[in-house]
TINU-833795 format. One record per residue (C-alpha): residue number from 1; residue in one letter; x, y, z. Coordinates in steps of 0.2 Angstrom, whole numbers, plus 5000, padded with zeros to 4 digits. Example, Ala and Ser with C-alpha at 12.3 -4.5 7.8 and 13.67 -1.06 7.14 Angstrom:
<pts>
+-----+---+------+------+------+
:   k : r :    x :    y :    z :
+-----+---+------+------+------+
:   1 : A : 5062 : 4978 : 5039 :
:   2 : S : 5068 : 4995 : 5036 :
+-----+---+------+------+------+
</pts>
This chain:
<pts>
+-----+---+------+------+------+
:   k : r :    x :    y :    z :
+-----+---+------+------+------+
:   1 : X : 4922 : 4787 : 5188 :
:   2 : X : 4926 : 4777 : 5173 :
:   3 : X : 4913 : 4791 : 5159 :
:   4 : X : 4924 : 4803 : 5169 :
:   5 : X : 4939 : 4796 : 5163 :
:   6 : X : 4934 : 4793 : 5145 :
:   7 : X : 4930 : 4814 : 5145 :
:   8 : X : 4948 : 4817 : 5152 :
:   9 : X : 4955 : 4828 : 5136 :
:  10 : X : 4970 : 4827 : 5127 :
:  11 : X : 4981 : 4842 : 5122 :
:  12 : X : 4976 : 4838 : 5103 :
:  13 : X : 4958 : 4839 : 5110 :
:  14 : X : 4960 : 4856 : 5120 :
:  15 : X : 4970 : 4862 : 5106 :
:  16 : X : 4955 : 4857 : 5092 :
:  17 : X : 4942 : 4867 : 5106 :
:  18 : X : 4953 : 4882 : 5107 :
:  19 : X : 4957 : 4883 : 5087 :
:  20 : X : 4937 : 4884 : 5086 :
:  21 : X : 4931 : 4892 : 5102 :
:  22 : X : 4943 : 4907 : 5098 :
:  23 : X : 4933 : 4914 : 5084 :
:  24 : X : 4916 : 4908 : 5090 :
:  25 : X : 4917 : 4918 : 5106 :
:  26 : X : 4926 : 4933 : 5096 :
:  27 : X : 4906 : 4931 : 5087 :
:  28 : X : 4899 : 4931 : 5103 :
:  29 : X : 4907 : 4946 : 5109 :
:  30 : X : 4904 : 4955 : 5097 :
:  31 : X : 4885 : 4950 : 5096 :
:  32 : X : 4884 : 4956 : 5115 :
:  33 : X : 4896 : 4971 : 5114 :
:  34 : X : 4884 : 4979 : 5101 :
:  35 : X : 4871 : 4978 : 5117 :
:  36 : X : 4886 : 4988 : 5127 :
:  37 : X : 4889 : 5000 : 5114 :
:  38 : X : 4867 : 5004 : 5117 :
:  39 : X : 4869 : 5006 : 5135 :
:  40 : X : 4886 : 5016 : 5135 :
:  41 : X : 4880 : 5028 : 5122 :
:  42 : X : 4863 : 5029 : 5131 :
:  43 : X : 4869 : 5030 : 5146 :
:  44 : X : 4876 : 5047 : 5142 :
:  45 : X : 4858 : 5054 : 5138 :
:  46 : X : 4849 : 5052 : 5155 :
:  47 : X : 4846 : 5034 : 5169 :
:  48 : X : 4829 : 5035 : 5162 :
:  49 : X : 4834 : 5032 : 5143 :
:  50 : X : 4846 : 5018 : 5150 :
:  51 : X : 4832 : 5011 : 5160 :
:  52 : X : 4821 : 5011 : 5145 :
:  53 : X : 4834 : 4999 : 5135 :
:  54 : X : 4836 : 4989 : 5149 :
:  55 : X : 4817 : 4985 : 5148 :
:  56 : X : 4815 : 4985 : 5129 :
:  57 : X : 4831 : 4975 : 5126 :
:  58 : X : 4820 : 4964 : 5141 :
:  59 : X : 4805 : 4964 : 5133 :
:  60 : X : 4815 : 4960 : 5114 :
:  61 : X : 4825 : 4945 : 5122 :
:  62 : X : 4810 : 4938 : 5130 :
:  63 : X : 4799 : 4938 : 5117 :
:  64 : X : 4811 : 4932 : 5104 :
:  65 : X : 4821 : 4917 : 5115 :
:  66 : X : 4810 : 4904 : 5112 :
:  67 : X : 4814 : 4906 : 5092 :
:  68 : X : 4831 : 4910 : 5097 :
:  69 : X : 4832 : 4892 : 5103 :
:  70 : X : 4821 : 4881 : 5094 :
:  71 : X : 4834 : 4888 : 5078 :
:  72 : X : 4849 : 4878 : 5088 :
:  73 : X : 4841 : 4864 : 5084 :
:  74 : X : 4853 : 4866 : 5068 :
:  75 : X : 4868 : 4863 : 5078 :
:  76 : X : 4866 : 4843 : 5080 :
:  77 : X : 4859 : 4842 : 5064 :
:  78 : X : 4873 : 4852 : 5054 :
:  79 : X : 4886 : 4844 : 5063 :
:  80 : X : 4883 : 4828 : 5064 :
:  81 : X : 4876 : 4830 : 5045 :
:  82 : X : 4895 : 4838 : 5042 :
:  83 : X : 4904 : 4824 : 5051 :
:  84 : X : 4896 : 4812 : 5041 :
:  85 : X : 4900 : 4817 : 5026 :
:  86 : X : 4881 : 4819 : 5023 :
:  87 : X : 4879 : 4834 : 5010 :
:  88 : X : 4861 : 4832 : 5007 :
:  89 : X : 4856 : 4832 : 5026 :
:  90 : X : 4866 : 4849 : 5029 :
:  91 : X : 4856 : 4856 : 5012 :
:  92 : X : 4840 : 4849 : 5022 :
:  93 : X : 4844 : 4855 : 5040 :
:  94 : X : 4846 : 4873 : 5033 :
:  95 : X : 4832 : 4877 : 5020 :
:  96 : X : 4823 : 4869 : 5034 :
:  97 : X : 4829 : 4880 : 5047 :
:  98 : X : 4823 : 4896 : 5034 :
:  99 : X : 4807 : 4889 : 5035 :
: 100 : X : 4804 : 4887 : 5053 :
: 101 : X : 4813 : 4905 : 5057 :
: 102 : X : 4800 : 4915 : 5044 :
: 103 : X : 4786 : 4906 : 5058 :
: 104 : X : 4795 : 4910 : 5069 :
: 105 : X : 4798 : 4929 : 5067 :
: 106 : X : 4778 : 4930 : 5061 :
: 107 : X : 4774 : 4926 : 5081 :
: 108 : X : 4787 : 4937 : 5090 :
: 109 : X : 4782 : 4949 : 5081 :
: 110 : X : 4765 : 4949 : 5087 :
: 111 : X : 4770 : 4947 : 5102 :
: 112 : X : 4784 : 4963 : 5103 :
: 113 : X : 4765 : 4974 : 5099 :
: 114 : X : 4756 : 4974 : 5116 :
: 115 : X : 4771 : 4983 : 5126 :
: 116 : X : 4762 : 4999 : 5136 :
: 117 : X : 4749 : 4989 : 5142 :
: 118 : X : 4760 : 4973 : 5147 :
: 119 : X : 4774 : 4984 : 5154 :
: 120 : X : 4760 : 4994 : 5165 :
: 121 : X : 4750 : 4978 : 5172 :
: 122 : X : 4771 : 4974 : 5175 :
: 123 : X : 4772 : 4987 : 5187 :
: 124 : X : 4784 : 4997 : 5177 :
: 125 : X : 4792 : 5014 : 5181 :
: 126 : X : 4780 : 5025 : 5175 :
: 127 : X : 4792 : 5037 : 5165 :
: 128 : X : 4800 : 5024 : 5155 :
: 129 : X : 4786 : 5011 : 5150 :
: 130 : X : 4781 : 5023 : 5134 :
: 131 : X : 4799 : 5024 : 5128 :
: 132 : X : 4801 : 5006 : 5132 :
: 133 : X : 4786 : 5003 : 5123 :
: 134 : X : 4792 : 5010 : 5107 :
: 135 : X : 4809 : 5004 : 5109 :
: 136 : X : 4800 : 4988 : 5105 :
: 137 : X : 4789 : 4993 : 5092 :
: 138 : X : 4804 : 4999 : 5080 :
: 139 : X : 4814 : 4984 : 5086 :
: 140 : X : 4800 : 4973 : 5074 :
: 141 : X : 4808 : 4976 : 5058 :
: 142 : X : 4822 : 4967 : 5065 :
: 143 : X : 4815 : 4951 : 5069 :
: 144 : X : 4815 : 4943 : 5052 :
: 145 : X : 4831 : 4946 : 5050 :
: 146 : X : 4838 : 4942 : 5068 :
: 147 : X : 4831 : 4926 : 5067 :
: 148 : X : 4837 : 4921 : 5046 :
: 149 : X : 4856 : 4929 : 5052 :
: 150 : X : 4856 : 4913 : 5066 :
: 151 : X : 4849 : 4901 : 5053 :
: 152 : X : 4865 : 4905 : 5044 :
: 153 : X : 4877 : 4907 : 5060 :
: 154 : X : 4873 : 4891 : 5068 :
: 155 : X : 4872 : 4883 : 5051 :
: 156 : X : 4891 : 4890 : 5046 :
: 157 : X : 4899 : 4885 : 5064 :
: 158 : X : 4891 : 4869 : 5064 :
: 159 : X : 4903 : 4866 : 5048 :
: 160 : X : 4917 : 4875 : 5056 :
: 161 : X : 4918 : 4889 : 5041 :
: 162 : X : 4917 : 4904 : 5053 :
: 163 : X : 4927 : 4917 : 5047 :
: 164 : X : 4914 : 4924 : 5038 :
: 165 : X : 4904 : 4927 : 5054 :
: 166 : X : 4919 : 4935 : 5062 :
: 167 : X : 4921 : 4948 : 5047 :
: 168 : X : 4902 : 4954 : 5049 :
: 169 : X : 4902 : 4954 : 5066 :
: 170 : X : 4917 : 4965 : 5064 :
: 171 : X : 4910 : 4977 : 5054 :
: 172 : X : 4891 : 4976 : 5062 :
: 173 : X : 4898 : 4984 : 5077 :
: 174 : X : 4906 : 4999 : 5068 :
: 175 : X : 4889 : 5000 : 5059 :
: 176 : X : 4880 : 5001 : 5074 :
: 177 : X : 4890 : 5013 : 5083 :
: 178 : X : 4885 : 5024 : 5067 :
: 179 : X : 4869 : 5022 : 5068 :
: 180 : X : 4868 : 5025 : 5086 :
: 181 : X : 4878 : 5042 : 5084 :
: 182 : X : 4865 : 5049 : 5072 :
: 183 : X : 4851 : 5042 : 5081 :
: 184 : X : 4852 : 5044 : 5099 :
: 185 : X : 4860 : 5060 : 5097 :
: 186 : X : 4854 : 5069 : 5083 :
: 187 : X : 4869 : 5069 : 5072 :
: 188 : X : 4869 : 5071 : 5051 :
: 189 : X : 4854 : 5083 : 5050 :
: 190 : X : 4844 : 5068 : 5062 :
: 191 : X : 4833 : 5071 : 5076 :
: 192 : X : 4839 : 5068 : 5095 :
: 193 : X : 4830 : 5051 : 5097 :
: 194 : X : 4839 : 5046 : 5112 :
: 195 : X : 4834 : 5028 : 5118 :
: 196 : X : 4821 : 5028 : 5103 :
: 197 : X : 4834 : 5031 : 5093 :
: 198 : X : 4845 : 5016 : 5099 :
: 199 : X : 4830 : 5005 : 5095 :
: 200 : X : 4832 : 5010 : 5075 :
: 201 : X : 4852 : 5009 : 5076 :
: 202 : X : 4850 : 4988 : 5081 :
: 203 : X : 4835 : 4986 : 5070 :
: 204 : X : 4847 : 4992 : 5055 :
: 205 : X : 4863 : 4983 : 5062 :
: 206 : X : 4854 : 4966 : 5063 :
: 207 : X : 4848 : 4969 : 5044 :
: 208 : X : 4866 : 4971 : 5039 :
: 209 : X : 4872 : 4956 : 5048 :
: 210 : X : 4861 : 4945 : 5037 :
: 211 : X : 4865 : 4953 : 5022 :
: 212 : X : 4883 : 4955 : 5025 :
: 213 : X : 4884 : 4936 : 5032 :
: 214 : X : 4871 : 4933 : 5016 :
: 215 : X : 4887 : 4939 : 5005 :
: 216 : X : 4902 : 4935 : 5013 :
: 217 : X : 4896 : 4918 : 5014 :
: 218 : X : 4888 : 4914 : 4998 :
: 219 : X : 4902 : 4904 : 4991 :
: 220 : X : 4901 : 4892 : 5005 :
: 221 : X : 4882 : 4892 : 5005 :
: 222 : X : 4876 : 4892 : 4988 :
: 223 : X : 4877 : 4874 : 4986 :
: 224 : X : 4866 : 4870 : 5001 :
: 225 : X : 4854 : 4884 : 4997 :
: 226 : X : 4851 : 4882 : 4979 :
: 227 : X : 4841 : 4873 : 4972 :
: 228 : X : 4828 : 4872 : 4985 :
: 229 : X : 4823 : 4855 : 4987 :
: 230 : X : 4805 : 4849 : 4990 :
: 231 : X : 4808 : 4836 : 5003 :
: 232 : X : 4814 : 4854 : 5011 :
: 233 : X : 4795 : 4857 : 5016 :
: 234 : X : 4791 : 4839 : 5022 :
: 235 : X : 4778 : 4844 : 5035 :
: 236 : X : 4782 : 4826 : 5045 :
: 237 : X : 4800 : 4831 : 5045 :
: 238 : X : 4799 : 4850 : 5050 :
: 239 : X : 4789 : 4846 : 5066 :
: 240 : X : 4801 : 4833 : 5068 :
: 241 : X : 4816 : 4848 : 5067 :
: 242 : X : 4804 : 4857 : 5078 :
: 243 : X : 4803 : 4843 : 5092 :
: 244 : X : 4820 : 4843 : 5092 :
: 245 : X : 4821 : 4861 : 5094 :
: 246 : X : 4807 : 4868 : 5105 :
: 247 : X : 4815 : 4860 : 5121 :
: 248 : X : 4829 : 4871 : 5117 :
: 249 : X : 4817 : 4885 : 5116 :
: 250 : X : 4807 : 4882 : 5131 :
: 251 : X : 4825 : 4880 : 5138 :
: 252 : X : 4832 : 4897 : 5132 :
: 253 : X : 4814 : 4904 : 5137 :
: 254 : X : 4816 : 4897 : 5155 :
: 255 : X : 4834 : 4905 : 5156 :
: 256 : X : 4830 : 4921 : 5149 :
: 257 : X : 4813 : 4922 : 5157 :
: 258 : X : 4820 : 4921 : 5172 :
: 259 : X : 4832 : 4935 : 5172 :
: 260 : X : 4819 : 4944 : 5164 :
: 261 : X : 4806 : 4941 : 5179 :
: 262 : X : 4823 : 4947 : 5189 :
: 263 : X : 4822 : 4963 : 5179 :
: 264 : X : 4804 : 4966 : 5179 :
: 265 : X : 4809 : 4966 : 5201 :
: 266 : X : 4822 : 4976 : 5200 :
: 267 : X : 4809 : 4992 : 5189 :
: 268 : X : 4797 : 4988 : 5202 :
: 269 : X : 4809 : 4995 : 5214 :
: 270 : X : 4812 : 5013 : 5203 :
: 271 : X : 4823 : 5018 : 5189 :
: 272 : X : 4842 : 5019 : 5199 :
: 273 : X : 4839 : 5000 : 5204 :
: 274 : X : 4834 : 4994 : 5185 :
: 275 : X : 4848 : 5005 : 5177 :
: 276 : X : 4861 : 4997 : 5191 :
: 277 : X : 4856 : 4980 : 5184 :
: 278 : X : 4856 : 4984 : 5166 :
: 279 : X : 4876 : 4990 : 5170 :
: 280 : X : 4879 : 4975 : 5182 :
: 281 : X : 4870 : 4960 : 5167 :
: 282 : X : 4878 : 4970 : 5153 :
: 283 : X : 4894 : 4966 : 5160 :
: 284 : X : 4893 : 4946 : 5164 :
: 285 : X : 4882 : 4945 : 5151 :
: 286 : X : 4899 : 4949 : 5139 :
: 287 : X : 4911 : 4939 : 5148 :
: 288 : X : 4897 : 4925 : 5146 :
: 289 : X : 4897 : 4928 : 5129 :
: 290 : X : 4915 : 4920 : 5130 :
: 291 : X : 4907 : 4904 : 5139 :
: 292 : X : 4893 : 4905 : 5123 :
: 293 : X : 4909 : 4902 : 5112 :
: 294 : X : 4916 : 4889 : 5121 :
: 295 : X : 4899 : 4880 : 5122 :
: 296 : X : 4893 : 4880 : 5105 :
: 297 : X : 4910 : 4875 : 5097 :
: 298 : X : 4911 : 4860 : 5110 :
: 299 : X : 4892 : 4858 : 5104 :
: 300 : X : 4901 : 4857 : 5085 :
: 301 : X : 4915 : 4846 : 5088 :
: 302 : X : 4904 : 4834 : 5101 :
: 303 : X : 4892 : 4831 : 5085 :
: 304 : X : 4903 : 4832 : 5073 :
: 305 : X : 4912 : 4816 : 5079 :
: 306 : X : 4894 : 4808 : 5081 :
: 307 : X : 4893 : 4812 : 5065 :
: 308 : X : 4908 : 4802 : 5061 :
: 309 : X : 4905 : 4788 : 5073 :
: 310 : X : 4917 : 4791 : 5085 :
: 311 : X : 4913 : 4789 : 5101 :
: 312 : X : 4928 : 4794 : 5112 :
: 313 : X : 4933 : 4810 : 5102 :
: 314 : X : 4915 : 4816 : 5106 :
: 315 : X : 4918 : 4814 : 5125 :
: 316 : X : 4934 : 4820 : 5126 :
: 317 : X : 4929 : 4836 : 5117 :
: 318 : X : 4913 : 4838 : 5129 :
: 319 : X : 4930 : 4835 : 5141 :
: 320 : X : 4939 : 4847 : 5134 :
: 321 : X : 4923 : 4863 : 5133 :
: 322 : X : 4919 : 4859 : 5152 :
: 323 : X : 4937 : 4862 : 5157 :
: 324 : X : 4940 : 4879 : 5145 :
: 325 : X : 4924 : 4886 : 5151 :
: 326 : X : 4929 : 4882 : 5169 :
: 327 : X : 4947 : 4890 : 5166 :
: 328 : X : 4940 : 4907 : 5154 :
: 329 : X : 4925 : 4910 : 5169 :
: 330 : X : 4937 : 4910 : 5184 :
: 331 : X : 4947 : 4924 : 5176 :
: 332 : X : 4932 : 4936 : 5173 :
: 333 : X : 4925 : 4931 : 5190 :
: 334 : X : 4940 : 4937 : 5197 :
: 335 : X : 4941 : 4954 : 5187 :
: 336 : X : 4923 : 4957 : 5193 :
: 337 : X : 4929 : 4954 : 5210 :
: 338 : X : 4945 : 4966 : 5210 :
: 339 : X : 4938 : 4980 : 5200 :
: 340 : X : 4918 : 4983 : 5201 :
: 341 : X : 4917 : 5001 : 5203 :
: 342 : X : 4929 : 5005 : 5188 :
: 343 : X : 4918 : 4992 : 5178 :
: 344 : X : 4904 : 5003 : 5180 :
: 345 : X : 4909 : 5019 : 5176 :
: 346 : X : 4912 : 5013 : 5157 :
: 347 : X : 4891 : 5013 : 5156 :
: 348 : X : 4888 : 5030 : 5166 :
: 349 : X : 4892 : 5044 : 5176 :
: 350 : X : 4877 : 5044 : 5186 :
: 351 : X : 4883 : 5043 : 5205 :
: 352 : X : 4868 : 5033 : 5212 :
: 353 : X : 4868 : 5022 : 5198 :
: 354 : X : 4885 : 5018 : 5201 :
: 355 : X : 4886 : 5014 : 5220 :
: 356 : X : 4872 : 5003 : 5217 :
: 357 : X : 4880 : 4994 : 5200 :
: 358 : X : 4896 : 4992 : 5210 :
: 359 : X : 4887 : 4981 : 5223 :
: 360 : X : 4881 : 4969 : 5210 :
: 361 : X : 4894 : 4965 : 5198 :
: 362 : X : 4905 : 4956 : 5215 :
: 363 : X : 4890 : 4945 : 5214 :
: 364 : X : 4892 : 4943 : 5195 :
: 365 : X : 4910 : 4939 : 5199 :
: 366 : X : 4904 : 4923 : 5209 :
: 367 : X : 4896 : 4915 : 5200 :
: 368 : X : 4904 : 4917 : 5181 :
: 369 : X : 4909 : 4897 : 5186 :
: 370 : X : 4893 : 4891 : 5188 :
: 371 : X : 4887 : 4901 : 5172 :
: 372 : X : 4900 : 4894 : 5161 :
: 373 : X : 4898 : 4877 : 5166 :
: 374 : X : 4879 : 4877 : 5164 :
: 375 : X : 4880 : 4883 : 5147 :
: 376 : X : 4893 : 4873 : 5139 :
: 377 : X : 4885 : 4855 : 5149 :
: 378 : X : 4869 : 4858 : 5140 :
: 379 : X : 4877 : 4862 : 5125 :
: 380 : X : 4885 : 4845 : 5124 :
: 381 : X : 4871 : 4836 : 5126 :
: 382 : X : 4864 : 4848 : 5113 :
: 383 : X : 4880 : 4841 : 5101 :
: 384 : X : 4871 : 4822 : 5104 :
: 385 : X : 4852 : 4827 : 5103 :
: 386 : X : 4848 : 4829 : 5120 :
: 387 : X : 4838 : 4843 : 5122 :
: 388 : X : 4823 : 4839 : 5135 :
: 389 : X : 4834 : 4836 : 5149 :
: 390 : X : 4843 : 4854 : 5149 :
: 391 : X : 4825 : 4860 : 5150 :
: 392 : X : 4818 : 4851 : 5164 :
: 393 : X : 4836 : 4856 : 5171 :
: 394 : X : 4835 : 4875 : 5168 :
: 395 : X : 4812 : 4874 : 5176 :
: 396 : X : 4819 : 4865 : 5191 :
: 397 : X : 4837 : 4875 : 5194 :
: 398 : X : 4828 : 4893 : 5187 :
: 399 : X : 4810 : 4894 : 5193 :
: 400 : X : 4809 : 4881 : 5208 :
: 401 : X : 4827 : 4887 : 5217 :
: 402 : X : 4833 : 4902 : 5209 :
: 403 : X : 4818 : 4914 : 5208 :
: 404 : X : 4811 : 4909 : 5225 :
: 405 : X : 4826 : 4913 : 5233 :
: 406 : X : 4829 : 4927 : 5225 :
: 407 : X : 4812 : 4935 : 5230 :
: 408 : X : 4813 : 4928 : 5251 :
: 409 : X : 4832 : 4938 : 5248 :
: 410 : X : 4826 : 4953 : 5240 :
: 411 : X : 4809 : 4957 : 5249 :
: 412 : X : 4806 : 4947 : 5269 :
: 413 : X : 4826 : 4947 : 5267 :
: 414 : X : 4826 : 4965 : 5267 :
: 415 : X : 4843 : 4963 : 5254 :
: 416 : X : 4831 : 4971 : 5237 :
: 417 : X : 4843 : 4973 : 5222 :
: 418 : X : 4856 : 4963 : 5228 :
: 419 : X : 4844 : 4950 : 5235 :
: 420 : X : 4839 : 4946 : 5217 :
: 421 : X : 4856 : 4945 : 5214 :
: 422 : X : 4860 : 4931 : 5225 :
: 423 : X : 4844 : 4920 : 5219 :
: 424 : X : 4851 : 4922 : 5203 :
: 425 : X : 4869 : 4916 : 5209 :
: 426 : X : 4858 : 4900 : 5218 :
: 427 : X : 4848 : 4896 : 5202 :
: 428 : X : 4863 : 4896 : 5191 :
: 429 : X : 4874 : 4883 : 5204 :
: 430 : X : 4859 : 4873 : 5205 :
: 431 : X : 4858 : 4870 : 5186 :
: 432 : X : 4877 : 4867 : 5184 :
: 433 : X : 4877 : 4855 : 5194 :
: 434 : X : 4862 : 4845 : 5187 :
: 435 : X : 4867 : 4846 : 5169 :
: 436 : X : 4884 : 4840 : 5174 :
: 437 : X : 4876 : 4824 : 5183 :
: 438 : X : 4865 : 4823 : 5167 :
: 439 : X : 4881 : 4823 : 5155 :
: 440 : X : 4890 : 4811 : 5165 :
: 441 : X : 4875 : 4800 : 5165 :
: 442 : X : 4872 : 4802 : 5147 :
: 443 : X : 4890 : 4800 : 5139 :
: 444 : X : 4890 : 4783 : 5148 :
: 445 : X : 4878 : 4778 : 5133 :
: 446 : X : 4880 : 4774 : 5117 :
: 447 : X : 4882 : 4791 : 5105 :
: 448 : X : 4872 : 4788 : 5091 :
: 449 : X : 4868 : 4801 : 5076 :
: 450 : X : 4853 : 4808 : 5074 :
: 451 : X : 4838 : 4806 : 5061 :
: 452 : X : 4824 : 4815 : 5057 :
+-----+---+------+------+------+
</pts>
């Protein structure tokens, strides 16, 4: 009870989470909404084109969380680097995180190749493997650039400075939507490439947001990026930036593997069931977006007062994220309770495709709490450099609760589609309620910065 106390926040500290969370989430938002605008404009094409997104985007997310991840190591480093006043470590931590991302973005896309052959021993519905397939394939070009546009992101929040990221975000989506009207429909003298033609529209939109972020953010980037400094490629200290962030990847692996595995279910049971989940995820995975904002500016402030050696405004801001998230997630939860069927018809028009979709999101609506609150406890202990815990959390809540409940629900429960569902809603309370034991645990300590 007393760490409990110490975490209570103040309205300074609220306030300080609020000023920062606003934009962050705004970045987040518009990160996911570019993913909506895919599956709205597909949607109007055929449920098999929208199905063929849903197990692309699947395929793309799996394949590239575990770099996704082990890139966040930047966010203790950065911030604590930044509360300390340390200009060379920031330097360090971000020519280091270039470094890593090129690897990085080498083995994803390797990985994004083998997609007709992994998606048929997957059991996938036979009409959309192929365009899944090559949904992937153009989706490669994009890697590179995906993965140097968080280097930059997590590096910029970390300092606070994130206007810049708002603006591109901003404008990425209008540059999306373009791209997708020429592309998936056929527009400017283009071919109708339908959910092909999706795949080309992202891969162009994430090589404007680097660039764009590369430009808009050069100013306050050129110092730590120029000159590039030798201790920059230290071999003993990039393994030890990738020790710090491969839990976190195995971690993002574990989360998105699991709701992937949920996916790869839900085609095995036909198209209608796979284009009802894309709908039903598209939509808490947007209002999650909001608890990704609040997580990673908690994850900034919590390190940047390590950073600065002070204790107790590091756990009232871990304080202060926990009980935003809490606040923001009941509100969506409750819109996804009252309103499911109108939430769906944004993404289609397809009847069967609805009914089913309007099932799922409720289910979404219970457990927005739980998803808020495992993601912004994790990121605090991010903000102090724990990052194994959140991943033995995230194997034990996921894959030993979540997933089995989900398949005794979905198949000997006779529940299918909303079955997985519900396993999902298990898994996600189970791994709130870990990392919040783990948080309380650990904030009893000593807060310490990190060194590499």
């Amino acid at each position: 009870m007393h760490v409990i106390r110490l975490m209570v926040p103040s309205r300074d500290h609220l306030a300080s989470l609020v000023r920062l969370a606003l934009p962050v989430a705004t970045v987040q938002v518009g990160f996911i909404l570019m993913g909506a605008v895919d599956t709205v404009m597909v949607g109007h094409v055929s449920p098999r084109d929208l199905a063929a997104v849903a197990l692309g985007n699947l395929y793309y997310f799996l394949t590239t969380s575990f770099g996704l991840g082990t890139l966040f190591a930047l966010d203790p480093l950065v911030s604590q680097a930044f509360g300390a006043g340390d200009r060379s470590g920031i330097a360090r931590a971000l020519q280091r995180g270039f470094i890593i991302a090129i690897g990085l973005a080498v083995v994803s896309s390797f990985l994004l190749m083998p997609g007709r052959p992994l998606l048929t021993f997957l059991r996938q519905p036979a009409e959309v493997i192929p365009i899944a397939a090559d949904y992937a394939l153009v989706s490669i070009p994009g890697v590179l650039p995906f993965f140097c546009f968080v280097v930059l992101r997590q590096s910029l929040q970390s300092m606070g400075r994130v206007a810049p990221i708002v603006v591109v975000i901003v404008l990425a989506n209008f540059a999306n939507v373009f791209f997708n009207w020429i592309l998936i429909f056929g527009n400017l003298g283009a071919p109708a490439l339908g959910a092909i033609g999706s795949g080309w529209a992202t891969m162009f939109s994430r090589w404007f947001m680097f660039l764009a972020l590369v430009g808009t953010s050069w100013p306050l980037i050129r110092s730590y990026v120029r000159p590039i400094r030798a201790d920059a490629f230290d071999f003993r200290a990039l393994m030890a930036m990738s020790r710090l962030g491969i839990p976190i990847g195995i971690q993002f692996f574990l989360e998105f593997g699991v709701f992937g595995m949920i996916g790869i279910l839900m085609g095995s049971l036909g198209t209608i069931p796979m284009a009802s989940h894309q709908v039903a995820i598209n939509l808490a995975s947007i209002t999650f977006m909001m608890a990704v904002g609040v997580t990673q500016a908690t994850t900034v402030l919590v390190g940047q007062a390590v950073g600065a050696g002070d204790a107790e405004r590091a756990r009232r801001s871990a304080g202060a994220g926990l009980v935003v998230a809490a606040t923001v997630m009941t509100f969506t939860g409750i819109m996804f309770l009252a309103i499911p069927g109108l939430l769906a018809r944004i993404y289609t028009p397809d009847l069967e495709v609805l009914g089913l979709a309007a099932t799922l999101i409720p289910v979404a609506g219970i457990f927005q709490v739980f998803d808020g609150l495992q993601a912004v406890g994790s990121g605090v202990l991010r903000g102090v450099g724990d990052t194994l815990a959140p991943m033995l959390v995230n194997l034990v809540g996921f894959w030993m609760i979540g997933l089995p409940v989900s398949l005794y629900l979905a198949f000997p429960g006779g529940l299918g589609p909303l079955g997985l569902w519900w396993g999902m809603a298990a898994g996600l309370g189970a791994v709130a309620i870990f990392l919040l034991i783990r948080v309380r645990v650990r904030f009893g300590r000593d807060l310490t910065r990190l060194a590499l």
